[in-house]
Structures are given as C-alpha cells and as structure tokens.
C-alpha positions in Angstrom: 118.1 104.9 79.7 118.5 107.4 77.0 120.8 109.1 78.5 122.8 106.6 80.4 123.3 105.1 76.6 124.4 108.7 75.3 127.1 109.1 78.1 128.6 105.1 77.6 128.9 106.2 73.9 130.7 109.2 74.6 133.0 107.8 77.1 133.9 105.3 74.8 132.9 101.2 73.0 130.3 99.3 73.7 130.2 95.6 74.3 128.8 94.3 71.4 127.1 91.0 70.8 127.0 89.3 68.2 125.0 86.1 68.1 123.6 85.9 64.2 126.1 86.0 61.7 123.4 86.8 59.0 122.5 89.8 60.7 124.1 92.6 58.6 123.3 94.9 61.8 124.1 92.5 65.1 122.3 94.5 67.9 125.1 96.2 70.4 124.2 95.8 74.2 126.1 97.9 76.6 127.3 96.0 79.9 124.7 97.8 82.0 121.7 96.3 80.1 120.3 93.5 82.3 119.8 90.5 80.6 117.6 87.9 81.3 119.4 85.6 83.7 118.9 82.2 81.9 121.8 82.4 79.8 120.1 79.9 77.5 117.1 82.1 77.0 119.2 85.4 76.9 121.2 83.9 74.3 118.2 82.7 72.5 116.1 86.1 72.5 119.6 87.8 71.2 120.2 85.5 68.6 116.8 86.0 67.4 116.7 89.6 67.5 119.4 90.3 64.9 117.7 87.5 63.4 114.6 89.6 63.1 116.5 93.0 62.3 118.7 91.1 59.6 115.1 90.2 57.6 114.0 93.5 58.3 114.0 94.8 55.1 112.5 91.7 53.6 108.3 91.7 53.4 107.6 90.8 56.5 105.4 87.9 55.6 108.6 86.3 54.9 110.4 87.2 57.8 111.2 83.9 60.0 111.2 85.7 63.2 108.2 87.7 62.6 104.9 86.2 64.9 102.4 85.6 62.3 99.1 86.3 64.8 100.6 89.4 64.4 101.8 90.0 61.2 99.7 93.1 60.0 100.5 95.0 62.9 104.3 93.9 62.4 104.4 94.4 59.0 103.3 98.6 60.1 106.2 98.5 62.1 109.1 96.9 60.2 107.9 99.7 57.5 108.7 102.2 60.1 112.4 100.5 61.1 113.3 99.9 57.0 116.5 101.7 55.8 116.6 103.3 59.4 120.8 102.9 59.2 120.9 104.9 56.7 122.7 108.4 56.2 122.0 110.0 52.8 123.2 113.0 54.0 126.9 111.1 54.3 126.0 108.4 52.1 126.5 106.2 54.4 124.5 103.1 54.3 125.3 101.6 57.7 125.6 104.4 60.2 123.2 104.3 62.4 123.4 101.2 64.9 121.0 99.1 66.8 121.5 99.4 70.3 119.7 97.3 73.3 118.2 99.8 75.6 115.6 98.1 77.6 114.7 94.7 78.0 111.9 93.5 80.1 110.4 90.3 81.2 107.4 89.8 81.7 107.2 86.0 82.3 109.4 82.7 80.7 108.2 83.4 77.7 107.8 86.9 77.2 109.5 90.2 76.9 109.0 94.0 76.0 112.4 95.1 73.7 113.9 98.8 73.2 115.8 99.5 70.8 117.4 102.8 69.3 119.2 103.3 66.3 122.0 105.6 66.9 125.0 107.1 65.1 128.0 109.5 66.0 128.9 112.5 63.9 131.5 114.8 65.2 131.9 113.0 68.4 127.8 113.6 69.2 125.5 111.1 69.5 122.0 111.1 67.1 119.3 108.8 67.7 117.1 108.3 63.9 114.6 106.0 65.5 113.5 104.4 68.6 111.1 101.1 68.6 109.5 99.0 71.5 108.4 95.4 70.2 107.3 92.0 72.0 108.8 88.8 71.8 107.4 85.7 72.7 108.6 82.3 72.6 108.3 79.9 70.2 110.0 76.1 69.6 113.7 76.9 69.1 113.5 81.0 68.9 111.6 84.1 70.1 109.2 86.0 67.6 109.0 89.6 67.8 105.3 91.7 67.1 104.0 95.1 67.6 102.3 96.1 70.9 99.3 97.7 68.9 96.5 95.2 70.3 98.1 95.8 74.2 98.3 99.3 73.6 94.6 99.8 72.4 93.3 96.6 74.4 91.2 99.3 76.5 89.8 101.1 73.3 85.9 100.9 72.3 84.9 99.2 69.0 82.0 99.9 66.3 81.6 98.2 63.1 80.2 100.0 60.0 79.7 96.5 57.6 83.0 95.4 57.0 84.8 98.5 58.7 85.7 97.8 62.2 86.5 101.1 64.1 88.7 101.2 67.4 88.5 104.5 69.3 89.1 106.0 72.7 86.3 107.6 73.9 84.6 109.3 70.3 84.2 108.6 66.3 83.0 110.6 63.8 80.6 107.8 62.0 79.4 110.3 59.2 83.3 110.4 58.2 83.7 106.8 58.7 80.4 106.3 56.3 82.0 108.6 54.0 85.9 106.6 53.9 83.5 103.5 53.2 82.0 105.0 50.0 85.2 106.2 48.6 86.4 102.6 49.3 83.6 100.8 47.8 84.2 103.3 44.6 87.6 102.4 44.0 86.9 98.7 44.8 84.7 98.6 42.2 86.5 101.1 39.6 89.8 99.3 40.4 88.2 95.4 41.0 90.0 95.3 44.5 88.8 92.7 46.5 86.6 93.6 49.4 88.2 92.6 52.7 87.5 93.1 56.4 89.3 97.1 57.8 90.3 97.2 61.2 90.5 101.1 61.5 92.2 102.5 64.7 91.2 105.9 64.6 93.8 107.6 66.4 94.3 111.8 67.2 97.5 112.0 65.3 100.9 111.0 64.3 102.5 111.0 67.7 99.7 108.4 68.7 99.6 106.6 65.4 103.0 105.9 66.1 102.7 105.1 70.3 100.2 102.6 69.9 102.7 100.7 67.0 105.7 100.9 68.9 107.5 103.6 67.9 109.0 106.1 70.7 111.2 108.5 68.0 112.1 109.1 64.8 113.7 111.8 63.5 111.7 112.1 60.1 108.9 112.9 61.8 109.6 115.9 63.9 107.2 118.2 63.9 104.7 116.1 61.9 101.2 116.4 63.5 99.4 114.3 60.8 100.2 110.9 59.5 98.4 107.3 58.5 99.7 103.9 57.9 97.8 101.1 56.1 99.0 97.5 55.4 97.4 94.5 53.8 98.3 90.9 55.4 96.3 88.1 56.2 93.2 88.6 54.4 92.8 91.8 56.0 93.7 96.1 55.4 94.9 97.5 58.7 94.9 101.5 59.1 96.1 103.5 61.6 94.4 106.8 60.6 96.1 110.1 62.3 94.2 112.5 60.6 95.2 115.1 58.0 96.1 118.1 57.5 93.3 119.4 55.2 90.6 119.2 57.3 89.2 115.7 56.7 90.6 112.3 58.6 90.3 110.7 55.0 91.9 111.7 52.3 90.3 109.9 48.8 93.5 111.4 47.0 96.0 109.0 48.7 93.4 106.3 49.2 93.6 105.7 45.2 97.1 105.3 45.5 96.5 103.0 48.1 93.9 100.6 46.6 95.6 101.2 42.9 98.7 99.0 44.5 96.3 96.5 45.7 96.0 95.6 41.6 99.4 97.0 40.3 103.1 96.5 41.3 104.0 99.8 42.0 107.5 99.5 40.0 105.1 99.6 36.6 102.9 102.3 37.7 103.8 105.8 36.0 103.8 108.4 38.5 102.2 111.3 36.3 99.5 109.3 35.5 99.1 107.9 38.8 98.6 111.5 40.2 96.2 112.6 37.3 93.9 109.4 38.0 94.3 110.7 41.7 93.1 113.8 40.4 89.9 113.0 38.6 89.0 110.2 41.3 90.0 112.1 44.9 91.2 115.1 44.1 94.0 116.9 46.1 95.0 118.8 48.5 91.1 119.1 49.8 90.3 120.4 46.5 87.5 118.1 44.8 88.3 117.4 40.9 85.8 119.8 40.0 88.0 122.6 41.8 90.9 122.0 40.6 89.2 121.6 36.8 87.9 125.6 37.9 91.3 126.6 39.5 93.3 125.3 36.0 90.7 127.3 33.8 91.2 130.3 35.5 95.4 129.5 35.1 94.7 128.9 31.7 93.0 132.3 31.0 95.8 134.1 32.4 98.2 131.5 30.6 97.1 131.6 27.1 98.7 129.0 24.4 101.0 127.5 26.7 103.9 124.7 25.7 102.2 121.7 27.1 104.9 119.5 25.9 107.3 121.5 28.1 105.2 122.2 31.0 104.3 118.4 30.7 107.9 117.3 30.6 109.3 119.5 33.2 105.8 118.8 35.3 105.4 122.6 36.4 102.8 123.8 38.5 100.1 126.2 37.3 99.9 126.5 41.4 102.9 127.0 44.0 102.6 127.5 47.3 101.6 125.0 50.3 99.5 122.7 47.7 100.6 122.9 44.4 98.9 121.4 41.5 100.7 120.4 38.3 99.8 120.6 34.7 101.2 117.2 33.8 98.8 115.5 36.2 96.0 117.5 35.2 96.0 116.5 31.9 96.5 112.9 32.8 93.4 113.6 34.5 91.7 114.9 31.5 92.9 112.1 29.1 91.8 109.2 31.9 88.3 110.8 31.7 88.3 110.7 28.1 90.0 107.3 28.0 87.8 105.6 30.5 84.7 107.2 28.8 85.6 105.9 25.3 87.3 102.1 26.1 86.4 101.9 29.7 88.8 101.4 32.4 91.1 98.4 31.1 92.3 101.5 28.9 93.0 103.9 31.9 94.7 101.0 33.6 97.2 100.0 30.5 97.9 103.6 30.6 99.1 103.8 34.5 101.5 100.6 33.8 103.3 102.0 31.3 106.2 102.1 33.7 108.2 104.5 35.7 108.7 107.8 34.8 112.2 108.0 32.0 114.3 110.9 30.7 111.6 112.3 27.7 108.8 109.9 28.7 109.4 107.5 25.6 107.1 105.0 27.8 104.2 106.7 28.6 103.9 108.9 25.1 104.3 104.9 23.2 101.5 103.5 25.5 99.6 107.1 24.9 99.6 107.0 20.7 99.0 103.4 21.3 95.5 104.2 22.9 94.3 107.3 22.1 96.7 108.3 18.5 98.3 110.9 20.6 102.2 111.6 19.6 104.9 113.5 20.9 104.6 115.4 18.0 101.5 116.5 17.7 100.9 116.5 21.9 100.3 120.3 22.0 97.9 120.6 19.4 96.0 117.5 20.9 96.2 118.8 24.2 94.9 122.3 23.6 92.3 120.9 21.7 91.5 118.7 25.3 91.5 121.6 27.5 89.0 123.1 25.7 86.4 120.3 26.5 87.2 121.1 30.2 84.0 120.9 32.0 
C-alpha cells in the first residue's frame, strides 16, 4: 500500500476528501482506496475521521470522537500523532498530510484505519508517522480507539496489589516489586493519589509502539528503548519498553512523572525539577549517592569554581553519553536541606517557581524567599553547601 501511495504521489494529485470543515488537516484518500460501499456509512466514518484528527491536538478526554472505554489507551496514541504535520526543519507547520491507506471492515459497525502522514520535499516522498486505529459506531458518528487491548488480548496477567502486569510469556516480579516501592515513595513524598497501574511490560520500543498502533515514525529510528504512561479514567496506564541503563524502571523519570500528577507542568522549573530528580531517583543509573561521589571528586579537581556562572549556563561537571550538571546538583543539595529544615511544602514552592527565564529572576526570588539565599551572595552560600556533601 506504501508503495502504491508513494508512486500516486509522484505521478501526480490525489483525490482529496473533504467532509469536516473544522478539520484543519481533512484526510486525503486516493481513488484506489476502497471504501466502504454504503455511501452513508463511508461518508459518516470520513466525516468523523478528520473530525477526530482536527481534535487531535486537544486532551483527548475532550475529544468528541475519541471512544471513551478506551480513552487511556487513546490518549497514548493521540500523544504519539500530536504536531506530527510539522516541519521544524522548514518551519512549516502543515507539511506533512494525512493520507487514507487502508481501511478495513470488519463488520457494520467496525473498521481497522491506516493512516500515514506524508510530505514532499524535492519532488520525494517522506512518511513522519504511520498509525492503525479502530473505529466503531456510535449514534450519529464513528469513534476511533487504539488496538492495544486486541493486540495483547493473548497476553498473561499478574497482579502485584494494585499493579496489574500484562506479559507474553515472562516478568521479572523482583523489578516489578521494586517499580512499586519507588511508586509508593513518591506517592507519599509527593501526596499523589494511589490508583490502579495496568503495566504492559513490553521488549522495547518497536513493540511498545506495535501493540498502540503505531507502524512508523521517523523520530524514533533507531531507538531500542522507550515507555509511555497516561493517566485517564481513574487509572495510570504504562507501556514500559525498557531502558537503556540496565533496569526496565527508571525512578529518575518516574519523579517527573508523578511530580505532574500534583503540578502543571508550565509552573514547574526545570533546574529544580532535575535536582529533586536527582536526590530522589538519581540519573542516568547512577544512584544520588554516586553522583554526590562523582561531583566530589569534580570538585577536587575543580577547586573554587563560579557557581553562579556554572549555575546559569547549567554546565556539566560530566560530558559524555550521561552527563550530569552542576545546576541540578545543587538544586539537589538545597532540596535536601530545604525538605530537612521546613519539610516538603518548602521543596514543592521551590519547583513552582516557574519556567526557566533569561538570569533566573524567578527561581533566585522564590530561593531568598525560603532559604535567604541571593544572587548576590549565591557563591559564597553555595560553596559553603558543597562542603556539607555527604
């Protein structure tokens, strides 16, 4: 199909169709794309499609085309299908197009969709992202959802308290045990809310991203390790893939995770974010307590550095394939010493001090504000909280 699509596009238009006026990109269907032969239910699975694409960006609890059995699954992959027309590169915000490739019926009411988005640049075909979706209908339109239940219907289950595991044939429960302690630490640090996890414990990206309905996108080439977690309808769905450092779990991105279960992310300061991430997870596979060693021994070689300047230009005192960055180990340090003095409502204030600005103004007013330190006097106070590394 693939192909077939790449030679119409080459040889020149394509009919396009365009049933929703909203939709700001109306799915194009080539002539060779068989269509259901009820024109009544053709036109009304079309019409809803760019329905559903044209509230793609939207959450997608609020998308009206969106089938809401479905909707944590769904919301995983509209994630995966947001922004997908653009080109940064030509700052073009419309240039790839949704085309039809593959519709199939599977009975009156419902149907497996293909769609690719696909631009031209120099007269050549590029494809940024593939999707398969259901659609099943419902009153006066069809609602689209991901195939990850059909995909993994086959799949074995075991449930570790509220942690529900799928699998294919094995699962490591000592790591699962372990992902449940880091969660219940942060639930209680961060006063998430303890909810039922549906955990599909997948080999890697490429099957992290089979099993949600995704057949290609370009982003991801070569990228053997990724995981996706959504919260919708009472529940956190993850689609683990594994990780590069060794472990399935990584407690690192898991604070950053739960921390937006609490706090809009367009208050929470990134530095600060990372240097709670830090003291709580680690990174990288390093445990706080190694990177504490690794920024000692930095320090030794580095002695009286500008922290101000390494703060604001957040060097590295490492390089390489997994850096770590002064400014977010001394976040790190001053949430120890925050939390330990006024408890966490104080290391909290501090991460919502608001995105990172030119010089920082934010985060140094919300830092004299609870611990006295200034701008000003930020290197002497800081070398003075190195010291007390333990």
């Amino acid at each position: 199909m693939y192909l077939k699509l790449i030679r119409l596009l080459m040889a020149g238009p394509l009919l396009s169709v365009i049933l929703n006026v909203h939709a700001q990109s109306p799915v194009i269907i080539s002539k060779d794309i068989r269509l259901p032969q009820d024109t009544t239910i053709s036109n009304l699975l079309i019409s809803s499609l760019n329905g559903f694409l044209a509230q793609k960006e939207h959450p997608a609890k609020n998308n009206s085309y969106v089938l809401k059995d479905d909707l944590p699954e769904t919301a995983i992959l509209l994630r995966e299908m947001q922004g997908i027309e653009q080109n940064a590169t030509l700052n073009d915000i419309n240039f790839y197009k949704p085309y039809l490739t593959n519709i199939i019926q599977l009975n009156s009411g419902d149907f497996i969709i293909q769609l690719s988005y696909i631009g031209q640049s120099a007269n050549t075909p590029v494809i940024r992202g593939s999707y398969r979706f259901m659609a099943k209908k419902q009153d006066d339109r069809f609602c689209f959802y991901s195939p990850l239940r059909q995909q993994t219907a086959t799949w074995k289950t075991k449930r570790v308290n509220y942690i529900t595991c799928y699998y294919k044939d094995t699962i490591n429960l000592a790591e699962v045990k372990s992902y449940k302690r880091t969660l219940d630490y942060y639930q209680i640090k961060l006063k998430t809310p303890t909810r039922p996890v549906r955990l599909y414990y997948c080999d890697n990206s490429s099957e992290v991203l089979e099993v949600l309905g995704v057949d290609y996108i370009a982003n991801y080439n070569g990228i053997k390790n990724i995981s996706r977690t959504v919260h919708e309808n009472n529940i956190d769905l993850v689609l683990n893939g594994g990780y590069t450092t060794g472990t399935r779990f990584d407690p690192h991105d898991l604070f950053h995770e739960r921390l937006r279960l609490v706090m809009n992310p367009d208050i929470i300061n990134r530095p600060v974010d990372e240097g709670c991430a830090y003291l709580y997870g680690g990174s990288w596979g390093y445990t706080c307590l190694e990177i504490k060693d690794r920024f000692k021994k930095w320090l030794a070689a580095n002695p009286n550095p500008d922290w101000l300047t390494l703060y604001l230009s957040v060097a590295n005192f490492e390089a390489g394939q997994k850096p770590l960055k002064v400014a977010y180990v001394l976040n790190a340090l001053i949430a120890q010493k925050l939390e330990k003095e006024k408890g966490m409502p104080a290391v909290m204030e501090l991460l919502s001090c608001g995105k990172r600005e030119q010089g920082d103004a934010n985060y140094f007013r919300t830092l004299e504000k609870l611990t006295g330190i200034t701008k000003a006097d930020f290197n002497i106070k800081m070398a003075a909280l190195v010291k007390s590394v333990d």
